[in-house]
Structures are given as C-alpha cells and as structure tokens.
N, C-alpha and C positions, 0 to 999 in steps of 0.2 A: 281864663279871666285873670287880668293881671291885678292885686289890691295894695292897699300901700295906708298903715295908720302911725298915730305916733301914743309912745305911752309914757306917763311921766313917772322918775323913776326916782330914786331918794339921789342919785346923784346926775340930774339932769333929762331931758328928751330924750326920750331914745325913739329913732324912725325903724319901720319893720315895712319890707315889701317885696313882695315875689308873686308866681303866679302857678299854676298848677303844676310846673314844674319841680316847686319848690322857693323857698327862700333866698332871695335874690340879695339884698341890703338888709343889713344890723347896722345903722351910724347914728349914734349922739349926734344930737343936731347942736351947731355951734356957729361961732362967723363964717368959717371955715367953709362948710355947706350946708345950704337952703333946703329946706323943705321941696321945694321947687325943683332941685337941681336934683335928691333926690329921687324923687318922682321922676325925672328922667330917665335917672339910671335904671330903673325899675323897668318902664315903657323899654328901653333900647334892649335891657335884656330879655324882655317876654315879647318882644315885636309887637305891643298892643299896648293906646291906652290904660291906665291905673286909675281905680276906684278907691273910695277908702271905705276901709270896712271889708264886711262879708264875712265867711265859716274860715277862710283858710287863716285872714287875717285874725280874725278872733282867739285859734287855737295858739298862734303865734303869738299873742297881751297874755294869755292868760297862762302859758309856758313860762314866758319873761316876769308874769307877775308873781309867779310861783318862788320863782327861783329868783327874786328882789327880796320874798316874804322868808326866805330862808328855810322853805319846805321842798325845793326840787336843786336836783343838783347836778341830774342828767335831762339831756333835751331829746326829745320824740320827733323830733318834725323833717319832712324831704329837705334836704338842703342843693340848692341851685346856683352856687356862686361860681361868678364868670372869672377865667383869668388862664395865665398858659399854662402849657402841662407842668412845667416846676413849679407856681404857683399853688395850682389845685393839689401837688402832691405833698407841699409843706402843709396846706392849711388841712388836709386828711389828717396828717402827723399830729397836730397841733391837738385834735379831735382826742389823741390818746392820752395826754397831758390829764389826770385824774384830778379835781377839783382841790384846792386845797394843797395842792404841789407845785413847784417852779420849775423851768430848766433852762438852760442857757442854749443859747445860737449855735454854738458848738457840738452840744449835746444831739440838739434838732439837726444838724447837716452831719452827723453821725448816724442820727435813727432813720433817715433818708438814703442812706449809701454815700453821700458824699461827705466825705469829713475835712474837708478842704474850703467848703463855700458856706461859711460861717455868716460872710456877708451877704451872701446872695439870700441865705435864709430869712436873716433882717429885713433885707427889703419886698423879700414875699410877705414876708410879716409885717409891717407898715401897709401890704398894700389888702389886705385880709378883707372883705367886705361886709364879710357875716360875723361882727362886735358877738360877744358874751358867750355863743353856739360853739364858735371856733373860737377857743380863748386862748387870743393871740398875748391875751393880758397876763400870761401864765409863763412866758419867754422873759428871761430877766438876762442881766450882765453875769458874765463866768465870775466876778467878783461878787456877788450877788448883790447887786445895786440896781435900781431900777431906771430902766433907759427909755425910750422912746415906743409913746403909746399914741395912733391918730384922738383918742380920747381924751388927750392929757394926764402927766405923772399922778396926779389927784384921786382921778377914777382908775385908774392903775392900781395903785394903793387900797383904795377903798375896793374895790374886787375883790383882790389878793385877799385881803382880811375877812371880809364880806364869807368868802371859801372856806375859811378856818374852822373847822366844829368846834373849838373851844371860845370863838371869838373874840382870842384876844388878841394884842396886833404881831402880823405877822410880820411887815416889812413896811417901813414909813417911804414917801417921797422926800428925797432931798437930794 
C-alpha cells in the first residue's frame, strides 16, 4: 500500500510518501512541486495509487516530528529512494554524515572512491528524494559556504543549526 501525508514543520510543509517498500519522497512543498505532483512520484514509484495516512505513514510524522522537536537525531525507518546506482551510492554516503557535521563534494566523491567527480556528487545531491533522512543538507562548499539546497539556502541553515547540540549558530545563509 502506497501512503503519502504532509507535516507542518517550523520551517515549512514537509511531504513524506512511500509504500511497503519503504520511504519513497521527503520534499518541502513549495511552487516548485505540488502536492499533486508529489503524489505522483510516490504512485510511479510503488506502481500503485497513494492514500494519505495509515501505520507506515504515521511512524514517518512522528520520526520527523521528533527530530523538528529536537529529541531524535537518527531515523529508524526502510528507506526506498529511486535513482541510478551512482545516485543511490551517494545518497547511502550521505547516510554516514553524523548530525551536527558538514562535508564538502569533494570529501563525498572521495568517501565514494571517486575523487575526481566532485560534480557529479552535487548533482546526485540536488537530485536526493529523501529531504532530512539522507541529509543532503549536510554537504556544503570546500570553502565552507553554503551552496545549493532543492529546499532553499534558509532551510539549509536552519537544519545545519537545528543539528547543533549547543544550538547556537552553526553556519548562516548568504
């Protein structure tokens, strides 16, 4: 059964939808993409109509709401995201990124075996489906300035700090 809800979050919508699989979509909803269109993605990737609600969908709000409330800091849940094998093998990487720390592209196409495809990691990273799980928001510039997030630099920032156990700021957007 495929399900698909959205939770509201201190810094925006957040949509969550997969199916027995596992977790399919993490996206901030924004002009960008619809409600709708996620729901899509969700259908195309589980081959089946999406409901909203249900147990699987539940444990995924109340993971996310944990870890917005600043009580969870690691995620429990099957993750199901669709994309090619270098894709899936950056956003595994991305998995090991421990809350509260950054790395650069560089770093990431190093901890992958290739140290060469700095770029290629970026644009696996831009293309990351599962927001906050795989915290693609944890990849900064080798200068440590914060680059390009599908979320926007805002929620970038507000993550990154959000991660901080002392809570106080770790890296601004500008």
């Amino acid at each position: 059964m495929a399900y698909f809800d959205v939770l509201d979050t201190p810094v925006g919508p957040l949509f969550v939808g997969g199916s027995e699989d596992g977790v399919h979509v993490i996206k901030f909803l924004d002009q960008r993409e619809s409600e709708a269109v996620l729901v899509g993605e969700v259908e195309a990737a589980a081959g089946e109509p999406a409901t909203r609600g249900g147990a699987a969908s539940d444990e995924a709000i109340r993971q996310l709401e944990e870890y917005f409330a600043g009580t969870r800091s690691e995620f429990d849940l099957p993750l199901s995201p669709r994309g090619t094998p270098f894709q899936l093998k950056v956003w595994m990487a991305l998995r090991s990124i421990p809350p509260g720390e950054t790395t650069s592209y560089g770093a990431m196409a190093e901890m992958i075996g290739k140290p060469t495809a700095s770029r290629a990691v970026g644009a696996a990273n831009g293309k990351n489906p599962i927001s906050i799980i795989v915290p693609c928001h944890r990849v900064i510039g080798a200068n440590g300035t914060l680059t390009g997030y599908g979320g926007g630099l805002e929620r970038k920032a507000w993550l990154l700090n959000h991660e901080t156990s002392s809570g106080s700021l770790l890296i601004g957007a500008s």
